[in-house]
ZAMARGU-4260 file (C-alpha; in steps of 0.2 Angstrom, whole numbers, plus 5000, padded with zeros to 4 digits):
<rodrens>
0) 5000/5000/5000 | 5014/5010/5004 | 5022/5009/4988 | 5003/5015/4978 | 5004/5030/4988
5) 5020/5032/4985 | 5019/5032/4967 | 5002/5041/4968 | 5012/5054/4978 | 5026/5055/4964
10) 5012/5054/4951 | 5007/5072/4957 | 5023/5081/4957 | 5020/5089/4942 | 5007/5100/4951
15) 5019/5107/4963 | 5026/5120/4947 | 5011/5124/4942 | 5003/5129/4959 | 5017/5137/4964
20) 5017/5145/4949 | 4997/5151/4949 | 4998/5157/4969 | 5016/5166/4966 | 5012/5174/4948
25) 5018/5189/4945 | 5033/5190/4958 | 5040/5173/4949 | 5047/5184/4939 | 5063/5196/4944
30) 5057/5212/4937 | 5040/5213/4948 | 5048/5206/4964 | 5062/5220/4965 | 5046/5232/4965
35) 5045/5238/4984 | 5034/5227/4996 | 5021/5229/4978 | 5036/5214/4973 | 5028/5203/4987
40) 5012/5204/4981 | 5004/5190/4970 | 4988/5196/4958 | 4979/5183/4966 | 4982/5194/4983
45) 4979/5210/4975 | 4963/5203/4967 | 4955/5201/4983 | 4959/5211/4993 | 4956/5225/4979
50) 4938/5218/4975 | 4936/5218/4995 | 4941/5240/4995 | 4929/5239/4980 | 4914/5233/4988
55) 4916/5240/5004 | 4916/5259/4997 | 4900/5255/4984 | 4890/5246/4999 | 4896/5261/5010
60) 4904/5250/5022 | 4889/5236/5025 | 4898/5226/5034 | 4898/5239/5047 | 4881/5247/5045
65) 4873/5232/5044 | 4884/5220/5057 | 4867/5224/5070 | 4855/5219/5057 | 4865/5202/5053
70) 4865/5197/5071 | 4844/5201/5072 | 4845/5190/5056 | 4852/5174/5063 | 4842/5168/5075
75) 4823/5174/5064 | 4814/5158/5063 | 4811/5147/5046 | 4791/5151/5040 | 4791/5140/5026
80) 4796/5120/5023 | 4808/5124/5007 | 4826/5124/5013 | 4836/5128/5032 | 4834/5142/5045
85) 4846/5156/5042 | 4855/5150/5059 | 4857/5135/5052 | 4866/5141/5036 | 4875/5152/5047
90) 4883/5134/5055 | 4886/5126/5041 | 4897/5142/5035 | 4903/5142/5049 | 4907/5123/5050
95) 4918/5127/5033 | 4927/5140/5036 | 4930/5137/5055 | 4943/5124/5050 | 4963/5119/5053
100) 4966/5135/5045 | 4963/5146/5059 | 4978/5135/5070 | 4989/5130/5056 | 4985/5146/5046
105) 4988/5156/5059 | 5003/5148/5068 | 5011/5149/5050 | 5008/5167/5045 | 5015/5173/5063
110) 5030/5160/5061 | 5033/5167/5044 | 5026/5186/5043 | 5029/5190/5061 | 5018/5197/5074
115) 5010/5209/5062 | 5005/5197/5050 | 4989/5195/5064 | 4986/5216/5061 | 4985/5213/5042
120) 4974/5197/5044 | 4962/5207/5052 | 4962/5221/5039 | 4960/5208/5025 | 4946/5199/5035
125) 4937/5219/5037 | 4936/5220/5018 | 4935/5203/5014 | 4916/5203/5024 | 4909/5215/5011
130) 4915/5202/4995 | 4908/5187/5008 | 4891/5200/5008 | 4890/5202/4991 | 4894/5184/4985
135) 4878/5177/4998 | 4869/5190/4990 | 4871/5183/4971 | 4870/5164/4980 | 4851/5170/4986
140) 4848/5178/4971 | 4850/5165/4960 | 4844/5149/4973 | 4834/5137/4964 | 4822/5124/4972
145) 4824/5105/4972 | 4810/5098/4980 | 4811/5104/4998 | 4828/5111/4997 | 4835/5125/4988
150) 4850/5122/4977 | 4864/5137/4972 | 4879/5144/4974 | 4893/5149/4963 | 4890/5139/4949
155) 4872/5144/4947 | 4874/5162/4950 | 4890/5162/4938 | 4879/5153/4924 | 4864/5167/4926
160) 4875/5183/4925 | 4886/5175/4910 | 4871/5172/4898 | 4861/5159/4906 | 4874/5149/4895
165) 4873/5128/4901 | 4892/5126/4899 | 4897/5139/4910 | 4886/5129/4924 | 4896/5114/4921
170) 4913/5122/4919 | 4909/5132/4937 | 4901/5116/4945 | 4918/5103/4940 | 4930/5119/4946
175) 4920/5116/4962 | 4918/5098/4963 | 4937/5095/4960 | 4942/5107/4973 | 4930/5099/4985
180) 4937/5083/4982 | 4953/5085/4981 | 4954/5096/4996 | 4946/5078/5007 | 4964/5068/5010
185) 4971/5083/5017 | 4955/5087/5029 | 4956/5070/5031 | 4972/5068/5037 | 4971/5084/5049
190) 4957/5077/5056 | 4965/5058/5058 | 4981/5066/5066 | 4973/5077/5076 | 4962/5063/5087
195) 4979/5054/5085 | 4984/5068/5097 | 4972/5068/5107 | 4974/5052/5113 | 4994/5054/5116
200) 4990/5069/5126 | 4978/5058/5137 | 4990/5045/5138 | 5007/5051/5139 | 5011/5041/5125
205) 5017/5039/5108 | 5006/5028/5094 | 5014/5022/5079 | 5003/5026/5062 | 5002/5005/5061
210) 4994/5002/5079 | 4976/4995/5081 | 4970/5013/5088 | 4974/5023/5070 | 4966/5008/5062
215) 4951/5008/5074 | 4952/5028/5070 | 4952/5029/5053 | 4938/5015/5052 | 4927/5027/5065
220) 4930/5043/5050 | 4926/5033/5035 | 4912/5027/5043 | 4906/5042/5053 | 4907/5054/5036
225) 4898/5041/5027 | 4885/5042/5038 | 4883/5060/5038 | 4884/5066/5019 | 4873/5051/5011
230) 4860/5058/5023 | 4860/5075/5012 | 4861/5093/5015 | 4849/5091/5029 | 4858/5078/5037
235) 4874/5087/5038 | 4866/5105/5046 | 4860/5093/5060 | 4877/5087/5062 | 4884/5105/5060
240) 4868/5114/5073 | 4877/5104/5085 | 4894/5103/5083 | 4900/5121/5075 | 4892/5131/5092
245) 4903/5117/5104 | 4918/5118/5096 | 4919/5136/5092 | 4912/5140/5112 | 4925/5127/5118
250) 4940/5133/5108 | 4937/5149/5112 | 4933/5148/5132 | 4950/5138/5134 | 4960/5151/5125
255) 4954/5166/5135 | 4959/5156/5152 | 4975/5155/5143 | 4977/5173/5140 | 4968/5177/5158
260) 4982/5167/5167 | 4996/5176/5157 | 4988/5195/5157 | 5004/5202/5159 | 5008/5198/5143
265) 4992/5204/5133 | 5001/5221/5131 | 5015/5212/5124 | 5005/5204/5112 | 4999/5219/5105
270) 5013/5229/5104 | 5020/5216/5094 | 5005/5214/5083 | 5006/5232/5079 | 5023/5239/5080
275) 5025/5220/5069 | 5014/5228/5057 | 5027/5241/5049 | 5043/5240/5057 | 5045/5218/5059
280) 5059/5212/5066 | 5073/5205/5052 | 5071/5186/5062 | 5056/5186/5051 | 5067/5187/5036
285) 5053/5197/5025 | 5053/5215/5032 | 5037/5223/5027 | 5032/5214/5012 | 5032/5198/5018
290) 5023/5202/5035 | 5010/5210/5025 | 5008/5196/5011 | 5006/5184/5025 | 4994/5193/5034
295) 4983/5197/5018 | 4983/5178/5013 | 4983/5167/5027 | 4968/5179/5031 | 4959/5177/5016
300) 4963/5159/5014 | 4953/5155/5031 | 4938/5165/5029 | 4938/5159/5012 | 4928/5177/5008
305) 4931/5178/4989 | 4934/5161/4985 | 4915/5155/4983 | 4916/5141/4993 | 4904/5147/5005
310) 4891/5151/4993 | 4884/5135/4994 | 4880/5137/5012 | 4872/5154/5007 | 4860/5148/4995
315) 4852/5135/5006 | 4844/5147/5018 | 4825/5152/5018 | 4826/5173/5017 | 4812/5187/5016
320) 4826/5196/5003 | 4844/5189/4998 | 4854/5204/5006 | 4847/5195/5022 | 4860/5182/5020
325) 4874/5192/5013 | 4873/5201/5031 | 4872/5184/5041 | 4888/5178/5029 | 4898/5193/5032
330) 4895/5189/5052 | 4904/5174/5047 | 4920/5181/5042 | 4921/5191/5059 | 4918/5178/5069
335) 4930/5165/5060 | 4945/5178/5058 | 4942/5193/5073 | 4937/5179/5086 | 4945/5163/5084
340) 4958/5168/5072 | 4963/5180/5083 | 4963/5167/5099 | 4977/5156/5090 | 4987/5174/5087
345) 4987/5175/5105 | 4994/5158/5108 | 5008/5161/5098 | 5013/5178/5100 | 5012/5177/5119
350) 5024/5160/5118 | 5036/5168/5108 | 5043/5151/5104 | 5053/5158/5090 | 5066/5169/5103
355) 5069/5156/5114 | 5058/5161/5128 | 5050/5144/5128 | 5063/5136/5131 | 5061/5126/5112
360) 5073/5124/5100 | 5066/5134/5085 | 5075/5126/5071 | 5071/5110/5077 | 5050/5115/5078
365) 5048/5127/5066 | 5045/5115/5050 | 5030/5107/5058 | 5017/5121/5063 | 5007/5110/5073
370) 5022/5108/5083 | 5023/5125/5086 | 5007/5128/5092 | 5009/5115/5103 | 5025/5121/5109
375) 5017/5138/5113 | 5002/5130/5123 | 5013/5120/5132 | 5023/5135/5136 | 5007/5146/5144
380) 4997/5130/5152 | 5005/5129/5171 | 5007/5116/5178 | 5016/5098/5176 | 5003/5087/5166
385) 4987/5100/5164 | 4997/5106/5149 | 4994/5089/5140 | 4976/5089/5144 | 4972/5108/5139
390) 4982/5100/5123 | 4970/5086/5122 | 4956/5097/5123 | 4961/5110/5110 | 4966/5094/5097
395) 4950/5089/5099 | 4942/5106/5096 | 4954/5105/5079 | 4947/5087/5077 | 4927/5095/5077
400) 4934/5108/5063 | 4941/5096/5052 | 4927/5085/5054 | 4915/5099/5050 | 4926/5106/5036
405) 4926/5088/5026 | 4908/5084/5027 | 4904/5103/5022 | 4915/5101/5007 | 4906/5084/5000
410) 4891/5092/5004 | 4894/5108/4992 | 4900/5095/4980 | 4882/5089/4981 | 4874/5105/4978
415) 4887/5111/4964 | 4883/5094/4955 | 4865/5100/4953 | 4871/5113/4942 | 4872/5102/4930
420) 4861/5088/4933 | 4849/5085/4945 | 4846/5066/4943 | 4848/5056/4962 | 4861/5044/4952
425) 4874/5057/4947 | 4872/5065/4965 | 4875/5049/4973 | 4891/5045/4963 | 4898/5063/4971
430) 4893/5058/4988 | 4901/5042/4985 | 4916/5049/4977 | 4919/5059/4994 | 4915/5049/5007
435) 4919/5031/4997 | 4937/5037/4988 | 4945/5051/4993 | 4941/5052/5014 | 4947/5032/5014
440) 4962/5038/5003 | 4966/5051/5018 | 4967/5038/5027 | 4976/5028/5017 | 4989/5040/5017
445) 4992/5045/5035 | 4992/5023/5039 | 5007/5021/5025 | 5016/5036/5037 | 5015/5048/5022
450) 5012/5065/5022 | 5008/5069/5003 | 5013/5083/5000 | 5009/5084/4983 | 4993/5081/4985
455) 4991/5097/4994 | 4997/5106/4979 | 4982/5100/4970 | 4972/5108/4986 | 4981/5122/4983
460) 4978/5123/4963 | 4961/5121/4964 | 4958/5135/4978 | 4968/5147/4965 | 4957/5140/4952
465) 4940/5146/4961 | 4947/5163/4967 | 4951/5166/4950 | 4932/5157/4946 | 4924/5169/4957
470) 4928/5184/4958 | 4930/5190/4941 | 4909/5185/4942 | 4905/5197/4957 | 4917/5210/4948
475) 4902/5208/4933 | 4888/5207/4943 | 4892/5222/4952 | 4877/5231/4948 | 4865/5216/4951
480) 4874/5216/4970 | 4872/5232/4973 | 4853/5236/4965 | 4849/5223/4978 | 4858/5230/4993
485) 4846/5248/4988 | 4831/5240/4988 | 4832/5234/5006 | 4838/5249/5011 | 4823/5257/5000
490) 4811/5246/5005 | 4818/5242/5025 | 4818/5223/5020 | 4801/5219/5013 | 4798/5205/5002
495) 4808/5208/4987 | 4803/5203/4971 | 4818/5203/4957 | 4810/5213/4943 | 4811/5226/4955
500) 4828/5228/4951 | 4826/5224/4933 | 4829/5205/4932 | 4820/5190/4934 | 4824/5173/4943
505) 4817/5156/4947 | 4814/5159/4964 | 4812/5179/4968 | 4795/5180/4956
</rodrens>
């Protein structure tokens, strides 16, 4: 088995160009990287965050104005049968961008950026709400029903504002459903290490990837994500309802007793963050460039605002008026970068692991992030042994976000595959392909001791692949966003109707 992945490993190599190539592009090339911290920039970066300034000045900053309103929102009550609460949307959302990213992410940007990378992860999270708002809008916009669930989401609002055209439907929907699946080894295997972890943290000791507790692990996932995603979209927001409130409350609560019992260095953290954010400290090895790149994209990578992958989640929500949801998903992107985000920069800044002050070797930890963070809990817990249980806990919390991550990402397969047929055959053989091939394949990998990196390159090639999917779509729908977001404001939220702002939809007659 060993030797398959192996080779299945190797096969993927040539990927790793091309991603590289597709993240990095333009400051591959010598003439654009000797351009002053502009030379650190890749499009890809400026695209975002660009389109982000854009749509926070033409909505008049509604990710402020409206953050109130979003909250109200939430927790309104479903009054029809078609589709999931708002809430519920909110969770799954949530469940997806609440993931491995917000510890790994995190623990990467301030290991590489510095302490500053956290300042400009927050600014890319402020303007990265209004493109989540406006992208939920189009996702509710252009919802369609399929029998008592709606259906929707990049591919179907990409289809409608390019000409109704099937093809670009099914181009938008295999974009998606590639980068769903292909993303499900890696959650997989953050998830099977992760409760991996737990268990060493419990029991003080170390298990080999061969030993009948991974086995009996990996059988548990295969089976537990089965289970959830062939019971469909509803299935998986029951599973999310429960588990997205726990581990966010959980992850959350432990972390402020961390930073409670080391208060004297909250000051510390924050004059890092910000004296980091234009004047970092030449440990770091990119000056201002590279603090602000890492920032900016380890930001946007976790919130996922701009990518589409969240639209999904958007769509399936009953509303009164689309911008309804846009306010609830822009919520999202506060409470996944400002709050937890932010709860991991505290870990890790407050450690200082990287300057010795932990008492770790940095050169020996600073390959493996997870390591890190573990290091820098480690360093904060008190106490001889409480450290490996606050460690337990907190694997486990990175467990749940994994967990919620994967299935969310079969399920938005599932919807994006409506795009271009609806029939229940072609939808089970997407289901199947998630939970049947590529989670088992996870596993696979992390039993044979591999890593695969390679196939991590192909996560990161398909997530370019949809920024550059999505975004050019809500650049040309602009006006469509923006109509809508005038008629609430016109009309304080009443039943919207889409000829009103001069278009017509399945669902809005």
């Amino acid at each position: 088995m060993e030797q398959v992945l192996n080779s299945v490993n190797k096969f993927f190599e040539f990927i790793v160009p091309i991603s590289d190539f597709m993240w990095n592009f333009p400051t591959n090339f010598k003439w654009y990287a000797d351009i002053p911290i502009l030379g650190n920039f890749a499009f890809s970066i400026l695209l975002l965050v660009g389109t982000g300034i854009y749509f926070s000045f033409k909505t008049r900053f509604v990710q402020v104005r409206k953050f109130k309103t979003g909250l109200k929102t939430i927790i309104k009550k479903k009054t029809g049968d078609i589709g999931v609460s708002p809430f519920a949307a909110f969770l799954l959302s949530s469940a997806m961008r609440i993931g491995p990213g917000n510890i790994i992410g995190v623990t990467y940007a301030v290991s590489v950026g510095g302490p500053g990378a956290i300042f400009w992860m927050w600014v890319s999270a402020f303007f990265g709400m209004s493109i989540a708002f406006s992208e939920a809008v189009l996702a509710q916009l252009f919802k369609e029903k399929k029998n008592k669930e709606f259906v929707g989401g990049l591919p179907f609002y990409g289809r409608k504002i390019f000409g109704n055209k099937y093809w670009v439907g099914v181009l938008l929907s295999t974009i998606f459903i590639i980068y769903a699946l292909f993303n499900l080894p890696g959650q997989t295997f953050n998830l099977y290490t992760s409760l991996g972890a737990v268990a060493e943290h419990l029991t003080g000791q170390t298990y080999d990837r061969q030993s009948i507790l991974y086995y009996a692990i990996g059988i548990i996932i295969i089976i537990s994500v089965a289970l959830t995603v062939f019971g469909g979209i509803r299935g998986v927001t029951r599973v999310t309802d429960k588990l997205v409130p726990v581990m966010a409350i959980v992850y959350v609560s432990i972390v402020i007793v961390i930073v409670c019992i080391n208060f004297k260095l909250i000051p510390y953290f924050f004059i890092s963050v910000f004296k980091g954010a234009f004047t970092p400290e030449a440990i770091f090895g990119g000056g201002f460039g590279m603090c602000l790149a890492q920032g900016v994209k380890r930001g946007l990578m976790s919130n996922e605002a701009g990518q589409g992958t969240i639209t999904m989640a958007a769509a399936i929500s009953e509303n009164d008026h689309p911008c309804e949801q846009g306010f609830i998903q822009a919520i999202g992107v506060f409470l996944d970068t400002m709050i937890i985000c932010t709860m991991t920069g505290f870990l890790i800044v407050m450690a200082s692991v990287w300057n010795g002050d932990a008492g770790v070797v940095w050169e020996v930890i600073k390959e493996s992030k997870i390591t890190v963070y573990n290091a820098s809990v480690a360093h904060l817990v008190p106490g001889v042994g409480l450290d490996n249980i606050v460690n337990a806990i907190l694997s486990l919390c990175y467990a749940m976000f994994a967990f919620t991550t994967l299935i969310g990402l079969v399920l938005f397969a599932e919807i994006s595959a409506n795009c271009i047929t609806r029939d229940d055959k072609f939808i089970m053989i997407i289901r199947g392909l998630g939970a049947v091939l590529f989670v088992p394949f996870g596993v696979l990998s992390v039993l044979a001791g591999l890593e695969l990196g390679n196939v991590w390159y192909i996560s990161d090639m398909v997530n370019i692949m949809v920024v550059y999917s999505n975004v050019p779509i809500l650049i040309v729908g602009r006006k469509i966003i923006l109509k809508t977001l005038k008629h609430y404001e016109d009309t304080g939220g009443k039943k919207f109707v889409s000829k009103d702002i001069g278009i017509e939809t399945e669902y809005w007659k």
